[in-house]
C-alpha positions in Angstrom: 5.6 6.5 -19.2 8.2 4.9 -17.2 7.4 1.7 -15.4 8.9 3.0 -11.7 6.8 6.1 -12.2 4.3 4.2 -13.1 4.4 1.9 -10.2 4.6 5.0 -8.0 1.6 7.0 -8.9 -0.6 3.7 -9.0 0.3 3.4 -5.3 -1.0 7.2 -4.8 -3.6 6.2 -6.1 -4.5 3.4 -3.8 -3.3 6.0 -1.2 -5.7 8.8 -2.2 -8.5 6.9 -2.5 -8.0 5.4 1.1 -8.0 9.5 2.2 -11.4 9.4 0.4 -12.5 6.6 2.4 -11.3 7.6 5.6 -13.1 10.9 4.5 -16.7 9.3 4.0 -15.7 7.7 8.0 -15.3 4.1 6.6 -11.4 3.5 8.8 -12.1 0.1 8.2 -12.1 -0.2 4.9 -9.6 3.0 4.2 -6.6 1.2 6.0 -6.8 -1.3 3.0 -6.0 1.1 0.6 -3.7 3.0 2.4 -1.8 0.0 3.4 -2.0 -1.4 -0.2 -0.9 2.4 -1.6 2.0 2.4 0.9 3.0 -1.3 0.0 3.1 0.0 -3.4 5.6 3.1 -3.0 8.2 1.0 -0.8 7.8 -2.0 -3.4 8.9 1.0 -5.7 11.5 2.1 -3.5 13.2 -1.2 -3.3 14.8 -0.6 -6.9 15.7 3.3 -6.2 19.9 2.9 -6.8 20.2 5.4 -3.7 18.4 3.5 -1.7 20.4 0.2 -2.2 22.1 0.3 1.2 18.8 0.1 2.8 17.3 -2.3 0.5 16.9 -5.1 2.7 14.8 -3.1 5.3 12.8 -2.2 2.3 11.8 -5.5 1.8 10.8 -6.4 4.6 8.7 -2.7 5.2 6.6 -4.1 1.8 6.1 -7.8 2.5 4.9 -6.3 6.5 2.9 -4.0 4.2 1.7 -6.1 2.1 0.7 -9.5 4.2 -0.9 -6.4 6.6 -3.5 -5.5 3.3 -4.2 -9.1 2.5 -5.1 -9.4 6.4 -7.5 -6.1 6.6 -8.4 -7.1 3.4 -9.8 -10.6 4.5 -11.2 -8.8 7.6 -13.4 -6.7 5.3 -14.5 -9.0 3.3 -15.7 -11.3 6.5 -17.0 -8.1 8.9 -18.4 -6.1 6.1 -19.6 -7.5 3.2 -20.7 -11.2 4.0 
């Protein structure tokens, strides 16, 4: 399996099971997921070669995406589980 594609359906993944969540009416706790499965895809997206003139935009889209997990994330951790 190829390492994009890879990379790709691991961030569905994350995405699909934060539809699950949202499902089972946990917001909360589904906006990690889909945040982390969206970080994952424009991570991905990054190295597309027809994408390249929009690269720098894409970095910034993940590391907002990804520093906006880690923050939900540590909000989770402290509101729900401790």
């Amino acid at each position: 399996m190829d390492s994009r594609l890879r990379q790709y359906l691991f961030g569905l993944v994350f995405f699909g099971f934060g539809v699950y969540e949202f499902m089972k009416d946990d917001p909360l706790e589904a906006s990690v997921y889909l945040t982390a499965g969206l970080a994952f895809i424009s991570n991905n997206l990054v190295s597309e070669p027809r994408l390249y003139a929009y690269k720098k935009a894409l970095v910034a889209i993940t590391w907002a995406l990804i520093i906006a997990a880690s923050i939900i994330f540590l909000y989770v951790l402290q509101f729900k589980f401790l």
